[in-house]
MARTORVEX-444262 format. One record per residue (C-alpha): residue in one letter; x, z, y; residue number from 1. Coordinates in steps of 0.02 Angstrom, whole numbers, plus 50000, padded with zeros to 5 digits. Layout:
REM MARTORVEX-444262
 dotor     u     w     v tordren
     A     X     Z     Y     NUM
...
//
This chain:
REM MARTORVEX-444262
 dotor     u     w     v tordren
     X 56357 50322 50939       1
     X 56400 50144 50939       2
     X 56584 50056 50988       3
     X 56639 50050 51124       4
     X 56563 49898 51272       5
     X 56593 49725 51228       6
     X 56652 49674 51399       7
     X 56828 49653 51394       8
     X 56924 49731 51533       9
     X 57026 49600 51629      10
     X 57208 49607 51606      11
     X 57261 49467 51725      12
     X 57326 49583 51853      13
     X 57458 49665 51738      14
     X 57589 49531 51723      15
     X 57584 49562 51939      16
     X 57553 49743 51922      17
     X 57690 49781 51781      18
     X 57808 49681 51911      19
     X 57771 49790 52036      20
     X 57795 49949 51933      21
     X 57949 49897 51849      22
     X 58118 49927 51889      23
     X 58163 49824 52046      24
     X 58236 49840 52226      25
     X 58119 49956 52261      26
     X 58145 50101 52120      27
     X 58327 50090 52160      28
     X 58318 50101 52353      29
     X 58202 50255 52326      30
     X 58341 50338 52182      31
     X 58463 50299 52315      32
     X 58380 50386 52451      33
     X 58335 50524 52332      34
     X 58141 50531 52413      35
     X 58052 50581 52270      36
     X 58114 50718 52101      37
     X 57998 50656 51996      38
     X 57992 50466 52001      39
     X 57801 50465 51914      40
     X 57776 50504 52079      41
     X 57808 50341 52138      42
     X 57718 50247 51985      43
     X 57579 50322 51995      44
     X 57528 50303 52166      45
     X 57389 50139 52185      46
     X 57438 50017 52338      47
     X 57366 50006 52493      48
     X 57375 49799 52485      49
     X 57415 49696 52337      50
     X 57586 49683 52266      51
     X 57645 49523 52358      52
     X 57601 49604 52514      53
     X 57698 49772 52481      54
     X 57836 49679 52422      55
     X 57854 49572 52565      56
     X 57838 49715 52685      57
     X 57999 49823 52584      58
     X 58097 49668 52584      59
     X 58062 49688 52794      60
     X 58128 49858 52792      61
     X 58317 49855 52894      62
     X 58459 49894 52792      63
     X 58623 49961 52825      64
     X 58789 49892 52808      65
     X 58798 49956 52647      66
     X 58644 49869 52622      67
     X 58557 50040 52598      68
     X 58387 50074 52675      69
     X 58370 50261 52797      70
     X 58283 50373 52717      71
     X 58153 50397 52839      72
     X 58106 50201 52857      73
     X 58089 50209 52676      74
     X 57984 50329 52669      75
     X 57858 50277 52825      76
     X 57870 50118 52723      77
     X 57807 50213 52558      78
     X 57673 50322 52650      79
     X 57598 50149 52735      80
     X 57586 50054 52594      81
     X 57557 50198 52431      82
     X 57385 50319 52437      83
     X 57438 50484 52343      84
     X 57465 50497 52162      85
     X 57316 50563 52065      86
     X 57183 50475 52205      87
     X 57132 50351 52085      88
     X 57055 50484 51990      89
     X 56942 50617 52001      90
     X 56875 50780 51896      91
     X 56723 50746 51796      92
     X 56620 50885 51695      93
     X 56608 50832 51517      94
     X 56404 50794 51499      95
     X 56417 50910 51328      96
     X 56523 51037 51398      97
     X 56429 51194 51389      98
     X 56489 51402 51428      99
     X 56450 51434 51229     100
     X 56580 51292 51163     101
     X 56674 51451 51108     102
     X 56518 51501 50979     103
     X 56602 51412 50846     104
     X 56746 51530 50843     105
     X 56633 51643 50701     106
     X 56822 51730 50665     107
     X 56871 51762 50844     108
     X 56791 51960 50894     109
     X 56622 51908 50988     110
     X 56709 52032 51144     111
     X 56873 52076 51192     112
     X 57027 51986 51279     113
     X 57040 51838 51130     114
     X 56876 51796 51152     115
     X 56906 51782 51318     116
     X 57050 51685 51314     117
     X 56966 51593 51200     118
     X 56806 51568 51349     119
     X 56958 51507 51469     120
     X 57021 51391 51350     121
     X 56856 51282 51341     122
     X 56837 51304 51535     123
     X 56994 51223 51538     124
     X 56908 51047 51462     125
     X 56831 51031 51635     126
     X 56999 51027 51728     127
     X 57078 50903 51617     128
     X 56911 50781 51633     129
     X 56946 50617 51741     130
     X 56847 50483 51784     131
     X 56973 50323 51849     132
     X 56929 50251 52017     133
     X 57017 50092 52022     134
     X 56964 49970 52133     135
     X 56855 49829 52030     136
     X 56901 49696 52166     137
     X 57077 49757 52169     138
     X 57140 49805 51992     139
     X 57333 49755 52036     140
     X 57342 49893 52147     141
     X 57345 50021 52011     142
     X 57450 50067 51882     143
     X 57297 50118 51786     144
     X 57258 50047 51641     145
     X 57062 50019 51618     146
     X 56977 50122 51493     147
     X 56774 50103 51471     148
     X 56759 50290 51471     149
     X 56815 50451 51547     150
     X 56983 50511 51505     151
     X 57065 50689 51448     152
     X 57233 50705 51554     153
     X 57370 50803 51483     154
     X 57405 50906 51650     155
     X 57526 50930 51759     156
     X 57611 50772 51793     157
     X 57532 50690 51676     158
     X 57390 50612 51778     159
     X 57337 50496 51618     160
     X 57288 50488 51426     161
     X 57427 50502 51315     162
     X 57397 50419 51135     163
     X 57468 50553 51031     164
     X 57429 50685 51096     165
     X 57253 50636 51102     166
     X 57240 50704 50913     167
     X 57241 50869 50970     168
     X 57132 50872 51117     169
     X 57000 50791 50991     170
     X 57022 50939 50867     171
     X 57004 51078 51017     172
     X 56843 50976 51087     173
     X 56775 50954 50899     174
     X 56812 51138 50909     175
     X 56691 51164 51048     176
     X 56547 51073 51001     177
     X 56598 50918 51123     178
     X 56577 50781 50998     179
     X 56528 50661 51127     180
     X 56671 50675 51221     181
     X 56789 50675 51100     182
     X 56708 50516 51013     183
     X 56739 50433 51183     184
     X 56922 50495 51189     185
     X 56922 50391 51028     186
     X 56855 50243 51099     187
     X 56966 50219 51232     188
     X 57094 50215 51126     189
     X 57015 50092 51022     190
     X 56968 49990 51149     191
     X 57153 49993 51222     192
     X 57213 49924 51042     193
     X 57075 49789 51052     194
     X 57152 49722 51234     195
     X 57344 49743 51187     196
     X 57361 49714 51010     197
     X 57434 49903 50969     198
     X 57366 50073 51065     199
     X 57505 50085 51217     200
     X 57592 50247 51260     201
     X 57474 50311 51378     202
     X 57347 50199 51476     203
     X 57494 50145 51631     204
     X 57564 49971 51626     205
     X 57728 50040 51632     206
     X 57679 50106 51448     207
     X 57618 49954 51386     208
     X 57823 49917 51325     209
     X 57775 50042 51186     210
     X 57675 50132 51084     211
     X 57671 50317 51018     212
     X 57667 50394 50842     213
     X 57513 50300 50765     214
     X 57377 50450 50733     215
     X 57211 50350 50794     216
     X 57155 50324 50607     217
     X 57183 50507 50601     218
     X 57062 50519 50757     219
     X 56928 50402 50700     220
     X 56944 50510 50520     221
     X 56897 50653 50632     222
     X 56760 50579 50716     223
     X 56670 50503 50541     224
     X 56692 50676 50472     225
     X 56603 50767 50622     226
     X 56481 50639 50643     227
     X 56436 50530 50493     228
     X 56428 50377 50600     229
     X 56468 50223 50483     230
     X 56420 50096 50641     231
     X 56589 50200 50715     232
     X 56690 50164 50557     233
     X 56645 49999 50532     234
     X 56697 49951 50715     235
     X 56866 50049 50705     236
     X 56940 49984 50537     237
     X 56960 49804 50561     238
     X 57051 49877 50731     239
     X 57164 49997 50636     240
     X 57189 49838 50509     241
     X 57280 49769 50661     242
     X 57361 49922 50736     243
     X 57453 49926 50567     244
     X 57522 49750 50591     245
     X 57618 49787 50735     246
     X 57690 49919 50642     247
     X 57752 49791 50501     248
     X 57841 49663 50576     249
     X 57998 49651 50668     250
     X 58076 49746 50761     251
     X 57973 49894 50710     252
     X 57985 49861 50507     253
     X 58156 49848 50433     254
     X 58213 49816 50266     255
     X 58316 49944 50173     256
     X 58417 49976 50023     257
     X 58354 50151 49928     258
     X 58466 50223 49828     259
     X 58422 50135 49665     260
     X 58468 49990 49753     261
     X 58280 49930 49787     262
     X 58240 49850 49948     263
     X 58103 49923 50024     264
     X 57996 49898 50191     265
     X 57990 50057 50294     266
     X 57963 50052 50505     267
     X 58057 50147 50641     268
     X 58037 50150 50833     269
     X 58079 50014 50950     270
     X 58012 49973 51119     271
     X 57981 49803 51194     272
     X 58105 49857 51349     273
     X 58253 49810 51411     274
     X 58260 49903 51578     275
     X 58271 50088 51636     276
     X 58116 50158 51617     277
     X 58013 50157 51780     278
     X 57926 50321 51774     279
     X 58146 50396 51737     280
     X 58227 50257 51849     281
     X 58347 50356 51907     282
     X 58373 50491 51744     283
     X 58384 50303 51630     284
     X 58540 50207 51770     285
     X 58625 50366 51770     286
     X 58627 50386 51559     287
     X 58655 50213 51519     288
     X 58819 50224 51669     289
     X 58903 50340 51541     290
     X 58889 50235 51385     291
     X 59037 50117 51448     292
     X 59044 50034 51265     293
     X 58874 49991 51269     294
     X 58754 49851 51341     295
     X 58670 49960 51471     296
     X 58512 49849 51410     297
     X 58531 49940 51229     298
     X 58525 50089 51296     299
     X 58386 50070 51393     300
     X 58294 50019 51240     301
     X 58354 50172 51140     302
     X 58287 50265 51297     303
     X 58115 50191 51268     304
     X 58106 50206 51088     305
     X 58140 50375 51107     306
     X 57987 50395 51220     307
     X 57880 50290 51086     308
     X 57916 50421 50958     309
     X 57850 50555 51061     310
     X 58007 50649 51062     311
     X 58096 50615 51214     312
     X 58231 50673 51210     313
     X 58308 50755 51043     314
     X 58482 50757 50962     315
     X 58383 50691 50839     316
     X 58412 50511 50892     317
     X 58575 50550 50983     318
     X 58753 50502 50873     319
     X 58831 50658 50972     320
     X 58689 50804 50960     321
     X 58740 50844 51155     322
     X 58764 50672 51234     323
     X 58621 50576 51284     324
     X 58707 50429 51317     325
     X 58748 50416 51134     326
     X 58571 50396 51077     327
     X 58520 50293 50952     328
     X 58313 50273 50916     329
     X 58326 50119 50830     330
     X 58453 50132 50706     331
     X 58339 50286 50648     332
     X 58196 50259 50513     333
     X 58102 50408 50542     334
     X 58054 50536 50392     335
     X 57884 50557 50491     336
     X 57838 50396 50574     337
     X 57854 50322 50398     338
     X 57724 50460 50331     339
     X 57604 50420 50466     340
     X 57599 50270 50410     341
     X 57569 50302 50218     342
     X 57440 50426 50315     343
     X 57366 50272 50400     344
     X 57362 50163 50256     345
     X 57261 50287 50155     346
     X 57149 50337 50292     347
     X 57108 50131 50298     348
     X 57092 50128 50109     349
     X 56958 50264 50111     350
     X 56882 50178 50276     351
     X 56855 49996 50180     352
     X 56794 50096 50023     353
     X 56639 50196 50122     354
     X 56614 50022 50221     355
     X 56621 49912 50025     356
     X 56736 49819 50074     357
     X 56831 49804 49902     358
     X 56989 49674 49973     359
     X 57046 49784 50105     360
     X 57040 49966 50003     361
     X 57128 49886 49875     362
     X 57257 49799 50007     363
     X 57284 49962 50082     364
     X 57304 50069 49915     365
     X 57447 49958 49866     366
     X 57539 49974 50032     367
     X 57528 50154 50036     368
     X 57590 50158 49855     369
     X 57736 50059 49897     370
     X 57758 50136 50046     371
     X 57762 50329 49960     372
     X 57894 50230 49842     373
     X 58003 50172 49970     374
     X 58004 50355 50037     375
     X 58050 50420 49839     376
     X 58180 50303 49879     377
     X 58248 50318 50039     378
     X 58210 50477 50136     379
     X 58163 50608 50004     380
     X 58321 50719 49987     381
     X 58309 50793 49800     382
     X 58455 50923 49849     383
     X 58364 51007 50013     384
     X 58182 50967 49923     385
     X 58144 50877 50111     386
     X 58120 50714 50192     387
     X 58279 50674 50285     388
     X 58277 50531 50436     389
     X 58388 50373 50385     390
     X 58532 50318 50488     391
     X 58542 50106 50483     392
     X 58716 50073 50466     393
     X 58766 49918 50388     394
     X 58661 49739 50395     395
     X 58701 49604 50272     396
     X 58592 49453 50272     397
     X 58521 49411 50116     398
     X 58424 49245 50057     399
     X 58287 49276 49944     400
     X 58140 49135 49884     401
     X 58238 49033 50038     402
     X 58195 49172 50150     403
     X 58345 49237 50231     404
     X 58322 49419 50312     405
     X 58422 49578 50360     406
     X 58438 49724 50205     407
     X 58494 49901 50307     408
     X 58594 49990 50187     409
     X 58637 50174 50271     410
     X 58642 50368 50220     411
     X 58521 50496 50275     412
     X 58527 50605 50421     413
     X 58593 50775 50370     414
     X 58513 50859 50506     415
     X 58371 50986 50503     416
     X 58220 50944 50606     417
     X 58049 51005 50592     418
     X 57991 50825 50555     419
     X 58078 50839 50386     420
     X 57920 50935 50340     421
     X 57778 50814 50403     422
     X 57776 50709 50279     423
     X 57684 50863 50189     424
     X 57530 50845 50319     425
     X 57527 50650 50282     426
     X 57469 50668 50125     427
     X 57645 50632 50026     428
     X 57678 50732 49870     429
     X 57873 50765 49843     430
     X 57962 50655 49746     431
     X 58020 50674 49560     432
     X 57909 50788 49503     433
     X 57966 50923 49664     434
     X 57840 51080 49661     435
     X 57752 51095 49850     436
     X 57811 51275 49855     437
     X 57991 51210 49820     438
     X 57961 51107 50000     439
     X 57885 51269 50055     440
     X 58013 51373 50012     441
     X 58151 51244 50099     442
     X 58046 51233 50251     443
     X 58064 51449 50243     444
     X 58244 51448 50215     445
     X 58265 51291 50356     446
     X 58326 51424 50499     447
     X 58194 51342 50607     448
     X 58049 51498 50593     449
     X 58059 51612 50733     450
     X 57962 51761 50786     451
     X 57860 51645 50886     452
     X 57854 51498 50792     453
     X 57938 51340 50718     454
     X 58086 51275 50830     455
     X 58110 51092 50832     456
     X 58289 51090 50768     457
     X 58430 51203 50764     458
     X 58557 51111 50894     459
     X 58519 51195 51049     460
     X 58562 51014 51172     461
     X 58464 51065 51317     462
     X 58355 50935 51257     463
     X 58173 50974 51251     464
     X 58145 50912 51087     465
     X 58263 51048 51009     466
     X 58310 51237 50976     467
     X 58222 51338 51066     468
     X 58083 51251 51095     469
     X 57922 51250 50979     470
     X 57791 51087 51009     471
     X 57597 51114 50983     472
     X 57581 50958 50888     473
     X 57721 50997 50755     474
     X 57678 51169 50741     475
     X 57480 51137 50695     476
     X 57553 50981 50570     477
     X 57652 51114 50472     478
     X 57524 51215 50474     479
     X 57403 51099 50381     480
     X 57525 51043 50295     481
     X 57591 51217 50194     482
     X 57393 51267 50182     483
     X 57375 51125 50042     484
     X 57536 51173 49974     485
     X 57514 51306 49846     486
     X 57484 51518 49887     487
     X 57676 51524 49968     488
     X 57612 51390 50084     489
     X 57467 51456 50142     490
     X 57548 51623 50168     491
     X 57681 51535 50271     492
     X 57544 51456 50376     493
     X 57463 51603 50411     494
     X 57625 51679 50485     495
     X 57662 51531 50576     496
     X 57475 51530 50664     497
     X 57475 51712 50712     498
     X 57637 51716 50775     499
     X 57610 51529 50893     500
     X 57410 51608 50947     501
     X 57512 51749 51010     502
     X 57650 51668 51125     503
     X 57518 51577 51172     504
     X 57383 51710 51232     505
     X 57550 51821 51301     506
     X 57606 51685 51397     507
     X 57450 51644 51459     508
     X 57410 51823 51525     509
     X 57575 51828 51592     510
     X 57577 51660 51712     511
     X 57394 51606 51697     512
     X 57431 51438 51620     513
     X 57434 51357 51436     514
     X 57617 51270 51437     515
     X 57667 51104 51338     516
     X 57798 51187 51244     517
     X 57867 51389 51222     518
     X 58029 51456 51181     519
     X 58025 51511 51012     520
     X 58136 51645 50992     521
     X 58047 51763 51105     522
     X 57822 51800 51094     523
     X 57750 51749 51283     524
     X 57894 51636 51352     525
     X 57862 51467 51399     526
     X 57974 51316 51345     527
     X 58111 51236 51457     528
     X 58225 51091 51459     529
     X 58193 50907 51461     530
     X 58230 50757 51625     531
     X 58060 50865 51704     532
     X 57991 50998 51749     533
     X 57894 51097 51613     534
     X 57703 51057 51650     535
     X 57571 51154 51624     536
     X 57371 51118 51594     537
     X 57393 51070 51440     538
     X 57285 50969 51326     539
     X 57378 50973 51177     540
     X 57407 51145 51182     541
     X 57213 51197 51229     542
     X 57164 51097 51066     543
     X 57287 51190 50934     544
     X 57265 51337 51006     545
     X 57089 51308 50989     546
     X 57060 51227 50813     547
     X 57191 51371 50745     548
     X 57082 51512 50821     549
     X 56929 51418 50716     550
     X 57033 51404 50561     551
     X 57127 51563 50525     552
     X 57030 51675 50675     553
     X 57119 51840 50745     554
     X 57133 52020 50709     555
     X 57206 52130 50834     556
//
């Protein structure tokens, strides 16, 4: 398995394809007219003729006095010049899918209605499988992004490849034997940070304002350990080199004051966007009306960043836990974007040293010691024995060596997330001397276990990042993250993996579908809240379900 194709895929077309797809006349006339719930809808749907052509022909369309459009002309107008979302693509059988992917699961009983499940789970791989049709002569009439490969779609309406939760569709197809396709899941991504400079949101130019929490060092350290391929390695690191630059300079990397008054560097989330989100036009106008002491343009980038962190939408980046309109992404330096990171730089360091490339280990072994310093020093909370989020409060600029630059000085967060934990899974050992079952026994006494599962925070907002909802990706991070922690951890993993493989298989025998999220407080009942509707299919949740099953098996 080599890297991906040399030939670089053209990106002229997105400067008049992201115009298209942003916010303009258009998104507002159709939020106005209230034609479509779901405004992905809209975004996703390729043209019919290029973007100066559609745009002419909507700037034709007769408008009221109110200078309004009918609803009806609007929507002839979409239907002539849009094909259907989801057209662009179609389903592809993975070429090392096979009916005994499930053979692996040595723990699971060989018959009986988990092994079963287990059978429907892999089938799934097949429905989730796209191969992108975009036009090669007409590129600007999709909002696709090009990828040199197939592509593993979430579900539901999410008709794309997501860059986070890509981790966990790799684990569930290492799971089944599919090491080809989930090598070329990896090389998409890959070959999206090679054309962009970081790995966007999801492969839409309408994500390209962003990124997502950066696990695709995690993903190539999944595909070197399943297949040994140092060709794969040596391609990938100088890439991940350079994912981890956009992470370090500004806006994403801040300087902070720790509380022995060191300044450290430490990174938070922050879009490249200024304007409501296209694929939430309507949702992103509407929240940013109600912030009246606000620049609607900050809000809109709070919006985004909230979206780049994966957790969109939480109290967790809101000032009032119930108010949307309050939030505040970017004045938050995230507990567990700043432990991916130390992740990252580790995961290079080992990279460089298989590859001999003594400059670069060593590089990276210093940043991540620094950076597990600057954690000591900013987010660890000796008290709770956690890592709390930090709130950026104050700026004073400083002049150091003739450098002037902004030093954050703040307090932490006092709220209790189930990202206070992740840093365990990253590899970071608790500060001053802290024993792992002391974190284990806070993460036990945190309020956030249920009887089926971990809930994302205790403030019930009717925000989907939050009470009662329980996430796939967080729960199979704690998971891993209490097994290396000491016999109290791996006993609370256990319990945590039993009880999320059972909502999972009862809610899937009750409505036939794997869910993106489930309500917590209740075995078998899927997750609700959010600016959507809650979508089934659902990669993420195939490829926990799946690599838990292999790890701690079930008995009836």
């Amino acid at each position: 398995m080599g890297p991906p194709p040399a030939r670089k895929a053209t990106t002229d077309h997105i400067g008049g394809c992201h115009g298209m797809w942003s916010c303009g006349r258009l998104f507002a006339a159709l939020r106005d007219a209230n034609l479509f719930e779901d405004p992905k809808a809209i975004v996703d749907r390729p043209l019919l003729a290029s973007p100066p052509v559609v745009t002419t022909s909507f700037e034709a369309v007769p408008r009221g006095p109110d200078g309004k459009m009918d609803g009806a002309m609007l929507m002839s107008f979409v239907e002539e010049h849009f094909a259907l979302e989801g057209s662009d693509l179609e389903e592809l059988v993975p070429q090392d899918w096979s009916e005994k992917g499930t053979e692996w699961l040595q723990s699971v009983p060989a018959t009986g209605p988990m092994r079963d499940w287990a059978k429907q789970l892999n089938e799934l791989w097949k429905c989730l499988y796209k191969k992108a049709n975009p036009s090669p002569a007409n590129p600007d009439r999709h909002s696709l992004l090009p990828v040199p490969h197939p592509i593993l779609v979430a579900g539901g309406r999410f008709r794309e490849m997501y860059y986070w939760d890509s981790y966990w569709t790799v684990k569930g197809l290492l799971v089944c034997g599919m090491h080809r396709t989930a090598s070329l899941q990896v090389e998409n991504l890959l070959y999206l940070l090679d054309q962009h400079g970081h790995v966007p949101n999801g492969n839409r130019v309408y994500y390209l304002n962003r990124s997502q929490p950066p696990l695709l060092s995690a993903m190539v350290d999944l595909i070197w350990q399943a297949t040994g391929c140092v060709e794969f390695l040596a391609y990938a690191t100088p890439l991940l080199v350079r994912e981890h630059s956009y992470w370090m300079v500004h806006p994403h990397c801040v300087r902070v004051k720790g509380l022995s008054g060191q300044v450290h560097n430490l990174s938070r989330y922050h879009a490249d966007w200024t304007l409501p989100r296209p694929e939430s036009y309507g949702a992103d106008v509407v929240t940013a009306s109600l912030a009246t002491a606000r620049q609607p343009e900050a809000v809109y980038r709070d919006l985004a960043s909230a979206a780049e962190s994966g957790w969109d939408f939480s109290s967790r980046w809101l000032q009032s836990p119930c108010s949307l309109h309050t939030i505040r992404t970017t004045s938050v330096v995230p507990a567990d974007l700043n432990g991916f990171l130390f992740q990252m730089e580790t995961n290079i360091a080992r990279f460089a040293a298989a590859l001999n490339d003594n400059a670069t280990c060593k590089a990276f072994q210093a940043l991540a010691r620094a950076r597990q310093a600057a954690m000591d020093d900013v987010l660890w909370n000796g008290n709770s024995h956690q890592w709390k989020d930090f709130l950026l409060e104050t700026e004073t600029h400083c002049e150091c060596d003739a450098v002037k630059e902004i030093v954050w000085d703040g307090s932490q967060s006092s709220g209790t997330y189930a990202s206070n934990w992740l840093p365990l899974w990253c590899g970071l050992q608790p500060a001053n001397g802290t024993d792992a079952e002391e974190v284990v026994e806070s993460c036990r006494r945190s309020g956030l276990i249920c009887s089926a599962g971990i809930a994302t925070s205790l403030v019930e907002s009717g925000q989907q990042w939050d009470f009662p909802n329980g996430w796939p990706p967080l729960q199979c991070m704690l998971i891993e993250g209490l097994m290396g922690a000491g016999p109290k951890g791996m006993d609370l993993a256990q319990s945590l993996a039993r009880a999320w493989l059972a909502t999972n298989f009862e809610t899937f025998q009750k409505t036939g579908h794997m869910h993106e999220k489930y309500d917590v407080r209740e075995i078998g009942r899927a997750g609700a809240g959010g600016e959507y509707t809650p979508q089934v299919g659902f990669g993420w949740t195939n490829g926990v379900a799946l690599f838990l099953l292999q790890t701690f098996g079930w008995q009836a």
